[in-house]
C-alpha positions as CSV (number, residue, x, y, z in Angstrom):
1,X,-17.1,3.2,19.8
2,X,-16.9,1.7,23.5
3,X,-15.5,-2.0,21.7
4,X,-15.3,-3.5,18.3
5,X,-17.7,-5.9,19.8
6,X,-20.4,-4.0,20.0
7,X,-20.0,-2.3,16.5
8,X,-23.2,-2.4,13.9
9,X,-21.4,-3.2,10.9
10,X,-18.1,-4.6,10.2
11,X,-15.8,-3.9,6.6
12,X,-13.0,-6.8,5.9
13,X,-10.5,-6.0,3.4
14,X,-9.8,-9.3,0.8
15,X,-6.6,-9.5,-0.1
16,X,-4.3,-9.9,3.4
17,X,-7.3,-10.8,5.4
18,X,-10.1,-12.7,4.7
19,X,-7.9,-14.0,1.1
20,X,-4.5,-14.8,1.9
21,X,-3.1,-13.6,-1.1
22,X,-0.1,-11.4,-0.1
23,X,2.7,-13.1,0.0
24,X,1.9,-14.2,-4.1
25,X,1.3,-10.9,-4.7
26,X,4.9,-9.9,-3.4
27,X,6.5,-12.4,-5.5
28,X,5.1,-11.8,-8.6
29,X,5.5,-7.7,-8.2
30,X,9.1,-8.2,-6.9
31,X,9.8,-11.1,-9.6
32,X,7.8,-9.9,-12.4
33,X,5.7,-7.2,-12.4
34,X,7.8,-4.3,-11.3
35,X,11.1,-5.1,-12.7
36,X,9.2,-5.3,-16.1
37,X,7.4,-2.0,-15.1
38,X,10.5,-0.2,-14.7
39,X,13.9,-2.3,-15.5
40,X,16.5,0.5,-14.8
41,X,14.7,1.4,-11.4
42,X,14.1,-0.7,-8.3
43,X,10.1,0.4,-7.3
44,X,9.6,-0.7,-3.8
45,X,6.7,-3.0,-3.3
46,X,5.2,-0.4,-0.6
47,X,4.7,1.6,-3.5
48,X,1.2,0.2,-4.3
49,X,0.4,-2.5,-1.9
50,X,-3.1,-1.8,-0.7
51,X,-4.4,0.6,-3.8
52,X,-6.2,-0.4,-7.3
53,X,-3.8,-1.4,-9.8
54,X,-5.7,0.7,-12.2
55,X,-4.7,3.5,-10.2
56,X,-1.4,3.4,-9.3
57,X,0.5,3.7,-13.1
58,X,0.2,7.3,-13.4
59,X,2.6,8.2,-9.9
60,X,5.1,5.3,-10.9
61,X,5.0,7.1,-14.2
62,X,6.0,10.5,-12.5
63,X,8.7,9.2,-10.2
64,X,10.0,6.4,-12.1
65,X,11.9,5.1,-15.5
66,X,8.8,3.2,-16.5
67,X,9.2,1.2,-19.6
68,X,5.5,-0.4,-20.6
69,X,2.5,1.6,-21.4
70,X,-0.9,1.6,-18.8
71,X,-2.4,-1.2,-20.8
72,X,0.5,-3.3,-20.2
73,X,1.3,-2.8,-16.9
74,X,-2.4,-3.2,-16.2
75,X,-2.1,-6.3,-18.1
76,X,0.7,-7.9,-16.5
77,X,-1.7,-7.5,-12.8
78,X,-4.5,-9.6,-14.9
79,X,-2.6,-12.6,-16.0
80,X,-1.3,-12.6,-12.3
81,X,-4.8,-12.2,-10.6
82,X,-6.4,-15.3,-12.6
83,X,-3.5,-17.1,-11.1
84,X,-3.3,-16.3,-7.9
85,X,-6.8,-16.1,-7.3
86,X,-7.9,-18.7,-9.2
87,X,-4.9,-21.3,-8.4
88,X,-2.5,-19.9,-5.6
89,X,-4.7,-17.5,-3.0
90,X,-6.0,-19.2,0.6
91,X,-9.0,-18.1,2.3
92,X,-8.1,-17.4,6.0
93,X,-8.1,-20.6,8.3
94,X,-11.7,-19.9,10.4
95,X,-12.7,-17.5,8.5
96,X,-16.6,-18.5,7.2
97,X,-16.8,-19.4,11.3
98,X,-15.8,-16.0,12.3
99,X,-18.0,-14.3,9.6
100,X,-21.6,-16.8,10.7
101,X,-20.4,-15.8,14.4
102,X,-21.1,-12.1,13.5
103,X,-23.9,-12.3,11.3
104,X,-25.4,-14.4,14.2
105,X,-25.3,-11.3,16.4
106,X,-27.0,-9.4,14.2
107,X,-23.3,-7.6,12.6
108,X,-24.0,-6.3,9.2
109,X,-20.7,-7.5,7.1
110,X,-18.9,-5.7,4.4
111,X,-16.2,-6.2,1.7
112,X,-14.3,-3.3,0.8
113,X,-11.1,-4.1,-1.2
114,X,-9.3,-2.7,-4.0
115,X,-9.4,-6.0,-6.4
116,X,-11.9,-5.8,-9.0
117,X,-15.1,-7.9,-9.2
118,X,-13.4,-9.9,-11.6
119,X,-10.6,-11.0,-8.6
120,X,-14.0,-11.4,-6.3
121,X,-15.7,-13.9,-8.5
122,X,-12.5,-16.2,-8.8
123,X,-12.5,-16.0,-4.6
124,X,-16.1,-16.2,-4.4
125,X,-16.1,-19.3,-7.0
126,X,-13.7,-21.2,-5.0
127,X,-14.8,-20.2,-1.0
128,X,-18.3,-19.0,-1.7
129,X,-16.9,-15.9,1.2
130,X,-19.6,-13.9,-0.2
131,X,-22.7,-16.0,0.9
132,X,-22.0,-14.3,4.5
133,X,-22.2,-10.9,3.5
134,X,-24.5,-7.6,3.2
135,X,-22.4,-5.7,0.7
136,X,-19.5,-6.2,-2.0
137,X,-17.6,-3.0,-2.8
138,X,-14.8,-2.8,-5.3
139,X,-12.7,0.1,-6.0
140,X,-13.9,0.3,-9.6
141,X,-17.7,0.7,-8.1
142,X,-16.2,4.3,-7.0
143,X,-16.4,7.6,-8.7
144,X,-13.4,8.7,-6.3
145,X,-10.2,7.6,-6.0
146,X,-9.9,4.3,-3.7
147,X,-7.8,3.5,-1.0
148,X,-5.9,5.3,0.3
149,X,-9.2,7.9,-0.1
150,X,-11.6,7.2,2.4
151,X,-14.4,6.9,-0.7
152,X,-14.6,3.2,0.2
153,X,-15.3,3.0,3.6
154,X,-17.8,6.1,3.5
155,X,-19.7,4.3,1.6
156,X,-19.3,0.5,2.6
157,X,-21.1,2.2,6.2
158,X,-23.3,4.1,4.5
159,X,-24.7,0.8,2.5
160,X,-24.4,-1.2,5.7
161,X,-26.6,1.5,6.9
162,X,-24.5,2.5,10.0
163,X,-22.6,5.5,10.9
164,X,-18.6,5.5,10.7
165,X,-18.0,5.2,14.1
166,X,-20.5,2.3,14.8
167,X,-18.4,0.6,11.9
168,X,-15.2,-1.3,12.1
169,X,-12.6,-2.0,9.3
170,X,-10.1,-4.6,9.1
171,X,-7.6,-3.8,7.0
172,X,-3.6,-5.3,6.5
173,X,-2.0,-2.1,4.5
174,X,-0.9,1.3,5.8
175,X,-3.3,2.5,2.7
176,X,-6.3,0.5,3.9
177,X,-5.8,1.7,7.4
178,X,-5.0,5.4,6.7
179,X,-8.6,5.3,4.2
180,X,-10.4,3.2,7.2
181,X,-9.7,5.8,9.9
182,X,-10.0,8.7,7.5
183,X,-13.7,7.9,7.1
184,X,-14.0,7.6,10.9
185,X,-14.4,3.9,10.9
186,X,-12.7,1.8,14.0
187,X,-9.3,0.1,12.2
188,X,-8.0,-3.0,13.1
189,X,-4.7,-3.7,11.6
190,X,-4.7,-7.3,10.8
191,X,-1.4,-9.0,10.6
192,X,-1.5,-13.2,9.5
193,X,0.1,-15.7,11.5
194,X,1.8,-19.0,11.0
195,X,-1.7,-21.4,10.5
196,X,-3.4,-18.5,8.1
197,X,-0.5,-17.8,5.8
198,X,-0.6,-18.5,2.4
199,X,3.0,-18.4,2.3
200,X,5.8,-16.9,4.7
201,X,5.9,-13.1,3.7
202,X,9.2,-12.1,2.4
203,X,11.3,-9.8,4.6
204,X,10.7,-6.5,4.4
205,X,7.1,-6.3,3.2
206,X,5.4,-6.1,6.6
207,X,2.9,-3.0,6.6
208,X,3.1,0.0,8.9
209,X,0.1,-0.5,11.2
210,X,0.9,2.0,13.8
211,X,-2.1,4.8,13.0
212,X,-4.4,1.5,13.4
213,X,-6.5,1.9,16.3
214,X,-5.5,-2.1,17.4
215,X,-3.2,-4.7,15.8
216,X,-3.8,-8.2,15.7
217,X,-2.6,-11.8,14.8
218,X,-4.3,-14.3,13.0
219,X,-8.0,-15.6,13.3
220,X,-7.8,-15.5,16.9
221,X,-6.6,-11.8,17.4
222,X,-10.1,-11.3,15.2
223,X,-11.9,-13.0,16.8
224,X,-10.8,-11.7,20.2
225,X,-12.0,-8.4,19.1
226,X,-14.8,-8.7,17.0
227,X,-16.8,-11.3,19.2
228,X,-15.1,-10.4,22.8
229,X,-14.0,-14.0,23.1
């Protein structure tokens, strides 16, 4: 791809990016989730930031003292997603501007995050995000594995009806990126700033970006590379 800017279809992760919804999510996993998961081990929130809740029990369970069963510990993300996405969860500042910009040119959008379509209706119901799009993909419309697999993204391109490499993906984890460039999809590592924030990220939670093919910051980093401005 000569520049993001001239790419035929773009694929924007939710949760981190077009939803700010990570620094809730932290909370309640530090707080809450994974202390109940596994109260005589300390899982570190890296563990599964990025990937399907509905996938991620069975390593815990290998590596860690876990203490609930996969219905409970798949239960405990529910209760949390109604209330962060129905409550707590921000859509990025600028974000149905950046996202009429692109369609304007022609840019065939994409969502491709690991939530369910249960998380994407409570977003959808409050921002209407997906009147701007061509295609909603959840990790639960996969027969694969989901992110970090690059099952996602092949096919987020492939229903945009673009090759990989004509495709970017904006992504915020070190899963979403690794599963963006493994399908051979431009990734821009998307990191929030100050104005788009849902809530100041606690310390130690920032995601490894560095196999990203660019980094940016806020709404303007975006929209410095998607739309060349």
């Amino acid at each position: 791809m000569r520049h993001p800017a001239e790419a035929d279809g773009v694929c924007f992760d939710m949760d981190g990016v077009l939803v700010q919804s990570e620094a809730f999510w932290v909370a309640e996993q530090r707080t809450h989730i994974l202390p109940t998961t596994a109260p005589n081990d300390r899982i570190p929130v890296s563990a599964i930031t990025g990937r399907s809740y509905r996938e991620v029990y069975p390593d815990l369970a290998a590596e860690y003292d876990v203490a609930v069963s996969r219905a409970e510990f798949e239960a405990l993300f529910e209760a949390a997603g109604e209330r962060i996405y129905g409550e707590q969860a921000r859509l990025l500042e600028g974000a149905h501007d950046l996202l009429s910009a692109l369609a304007a040119r022609d840019v065939s959008l994409a969502l491709t995050t690991s939530s369910p379509h249960e998380w994407i209706g409570l977003v959808d119901e409050r921002f209407g995000l997906t009147e701007h799009l061509d295609v909603v993909l959840s990790a639960e419309d996969l027969d694969g594995p989901g992110k970090p697999a690059p099952g996602i993204y092949e096919r987020g391109a492939a229903e945009l009806g673009a090759p990989p490499d004509a495709c970017v993906a904006v992504e915020d984890s070190t899963a979403g990126v690794r599963a963006a460039t493994d399908a051979g999809l431009y990734a821009v590592g998307f990191r929030g700033d100050g104005d788009c924030a849902a809530a100041e990220p606690p310390r130690g939670t920032e995601a490894d970006l560095s196999s990203a093919d660019e980094v940016v910051t806020g709404i303007g980093g975006l929209r410095a590379t998607l739309l060349d401005e």
